[in-house]
N, C-alpha and C positions, 0 to 999 in steps of 0.2 A: 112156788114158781115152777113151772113145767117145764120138764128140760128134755132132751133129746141126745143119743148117741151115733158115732160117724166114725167112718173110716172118712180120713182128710190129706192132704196135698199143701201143705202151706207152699205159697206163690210170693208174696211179700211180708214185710212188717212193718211198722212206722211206730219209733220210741215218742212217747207222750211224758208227761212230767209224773211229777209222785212213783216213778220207778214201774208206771204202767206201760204197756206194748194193746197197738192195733196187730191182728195178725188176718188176713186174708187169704181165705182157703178155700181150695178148693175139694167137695165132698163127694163121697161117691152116690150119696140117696139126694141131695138137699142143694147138691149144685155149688157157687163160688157164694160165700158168707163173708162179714164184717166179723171178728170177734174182738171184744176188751177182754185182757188178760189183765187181771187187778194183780199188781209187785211181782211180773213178770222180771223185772229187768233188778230185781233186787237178787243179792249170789244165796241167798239161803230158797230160793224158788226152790218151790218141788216141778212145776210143771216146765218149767225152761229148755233146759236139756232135750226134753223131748220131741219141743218144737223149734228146736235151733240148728238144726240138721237136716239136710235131703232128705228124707224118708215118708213112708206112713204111717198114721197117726191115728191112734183111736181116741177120740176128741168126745167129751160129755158137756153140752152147751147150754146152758140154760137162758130161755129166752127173758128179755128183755123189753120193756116198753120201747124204749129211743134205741136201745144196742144190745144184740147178745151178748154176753158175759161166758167167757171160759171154765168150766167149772172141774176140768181133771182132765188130761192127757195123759198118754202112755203109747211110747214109741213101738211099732209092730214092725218096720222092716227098715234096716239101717243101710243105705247105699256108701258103702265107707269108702271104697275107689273117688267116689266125686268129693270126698271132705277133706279128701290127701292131697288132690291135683288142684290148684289152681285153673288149669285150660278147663278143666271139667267141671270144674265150679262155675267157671264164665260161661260155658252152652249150656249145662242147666240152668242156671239163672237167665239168661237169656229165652230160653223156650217157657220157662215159666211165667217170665215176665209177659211174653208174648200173649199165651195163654190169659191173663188177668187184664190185658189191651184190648184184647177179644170178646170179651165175656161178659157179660150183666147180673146181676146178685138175684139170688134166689130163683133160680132157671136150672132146674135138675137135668143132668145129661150124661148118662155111664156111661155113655162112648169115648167122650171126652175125659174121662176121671181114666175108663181103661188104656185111654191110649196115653197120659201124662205116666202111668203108672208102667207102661211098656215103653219110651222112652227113657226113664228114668233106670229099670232095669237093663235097658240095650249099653245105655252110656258107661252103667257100674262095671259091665262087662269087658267092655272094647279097652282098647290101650289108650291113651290120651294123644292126643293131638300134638304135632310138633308146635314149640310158641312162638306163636303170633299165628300160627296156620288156622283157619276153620274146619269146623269136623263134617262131612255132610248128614251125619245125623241129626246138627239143628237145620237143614233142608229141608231134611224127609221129616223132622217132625212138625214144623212149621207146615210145612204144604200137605203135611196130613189133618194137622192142624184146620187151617183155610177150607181143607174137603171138607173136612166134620162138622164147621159151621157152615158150610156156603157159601165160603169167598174163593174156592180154586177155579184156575184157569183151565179151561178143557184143552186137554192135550193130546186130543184125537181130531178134530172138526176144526175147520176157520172159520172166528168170531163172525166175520161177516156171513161167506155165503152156507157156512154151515156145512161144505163136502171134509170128505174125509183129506186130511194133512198127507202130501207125498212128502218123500224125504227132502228136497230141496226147494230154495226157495223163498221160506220162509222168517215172520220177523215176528218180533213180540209188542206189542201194542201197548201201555199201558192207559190209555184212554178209551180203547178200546176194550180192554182189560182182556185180553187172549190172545192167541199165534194168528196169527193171518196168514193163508195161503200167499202163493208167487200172484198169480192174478188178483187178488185183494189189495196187495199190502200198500199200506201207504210209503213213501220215499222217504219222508224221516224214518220210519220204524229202524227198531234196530234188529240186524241180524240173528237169524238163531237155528245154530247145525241141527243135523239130524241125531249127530249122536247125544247133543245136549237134552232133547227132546225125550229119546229112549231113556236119559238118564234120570229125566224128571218123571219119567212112569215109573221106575222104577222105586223112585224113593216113595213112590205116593202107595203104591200097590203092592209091595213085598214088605214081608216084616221087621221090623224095625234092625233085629239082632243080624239082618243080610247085607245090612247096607256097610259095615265097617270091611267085609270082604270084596266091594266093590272098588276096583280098581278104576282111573278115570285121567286121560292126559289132564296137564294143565290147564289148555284153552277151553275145555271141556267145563273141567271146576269152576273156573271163571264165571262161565256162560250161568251156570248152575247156581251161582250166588248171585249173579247178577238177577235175576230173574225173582228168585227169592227175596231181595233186598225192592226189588223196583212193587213186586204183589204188597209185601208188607207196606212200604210207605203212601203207596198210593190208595189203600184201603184206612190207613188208621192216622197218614201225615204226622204234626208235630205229638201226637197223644203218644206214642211207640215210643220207649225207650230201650228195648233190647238191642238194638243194634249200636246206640250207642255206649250201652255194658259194655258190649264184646270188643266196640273199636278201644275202647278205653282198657280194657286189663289185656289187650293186646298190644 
């Protein structure tokens, strides 16, 4: 049976009967995988431990007719900040999940593997989030997210006529799926400041470990979730379930 080895990202799991585990990962050569892990879920597992935590994984998978089969893991870098916090557990879970909503199976992308891998390290770093607050790290990493596949919204130009965005004016579209200029926009659209704007380059364009020293009013964060929240559902509707993680362990 011919097998293959990975650095890997586990995104989900789903417990199966006989003390087996799906585990869904994503790889840094081979892209997001299905794997069986045969008596994962039994306490004498040797491979368990290693994939039941935040971290990177060096995964050896042997392939399989109908399903890969997991055949050795061993944990490479342990994010222990997010296994201690709660809040921090819920926006990495959440951005992961995101991530696996996004993504189609066997479609290699190391942009994507290094930016889950630089999220994860930003978040181990940063203080946790007050509870029930969100973090804008799952922002910037969603909407870097969105860039890396193709689904961001340009936040220089309006959707319509394509000029460059002045500071006032403008609204966020999401049928249009972008900011509208003041002469564009349409009269539902909803409003969206200047500074919200600047905030959303920001988390798209600077690296991830910048965005925890970014400071931001209230109305501001709002606008910044709001915008996040309105991209995610209108691209991926009832299939998304990260945000309802987050509302939920908040």
């Amino acid at each position: 049976m011919a097998t293959f080895r990975d650095k890997a990202i586990v995104l989900r799991t789903r417990s199966l009967r006989d003390a087996d585990r799906h585990y869904v990962m994503f790889t840094a050569e081979h892209g997001k995988v299905l794997i069986l892990a045969k008596g994962s879920r039994r306490g004498k597992s040797k491979m368990s431990p290693h994939l039941g935590s935040f971290g990177v994984v060096d995964v050896m998978i042997a392939k399989g007719r109908l399903i890969d089969r997991l055949a050795g893991a061993e944990l490479l870098t342990s994010y222990k900040t997010i296994i201690d916090s709660l809040e921090k557990t819920a926006l990495a879970q959440g951005v992961l999940l995101a991530a696996d909503a996004m993504t189609k199976r066997d479609f290699p992308d190391d942009r994507l593997f290094a930016l889950l891998l630089e999220f994860l390290a930003a978040l181990d770093a940063s203080p946790a989030p007050a509870h029930g607050r969100r973090h804008l790290l799952f922002d910037a990493a969603v909407g870097r997210l969105m860039d890396t596949l193709g689904f961001a919204i340009d936040l220089r130009t309006c959707v319509r006529c394509r000029k460059p965005l002045v500071p006032e004016g403008n609204a966020i579209n999401a049928v249009q799926g972008g900011i509208e200029c003041r002469d564009c926009r349409d009269p539902v659209a909803a409003p969206i400041s200047a500074d919200a704007i600047k905030a959303l380059r920001f988390l798209r364009y600077e690296p991830l470990d910048a965005v925890p020293l970014l400071s931001l009013a209230g109305s501001v964060r709002r606008e910044v979730g709001f915008v996040t929240d309105l991209m995610l559902t209108t691209h991926l509707e009832e299939r998304f379930s990260a945000l309802h993680y987050l509302r939920a362990v908040s």
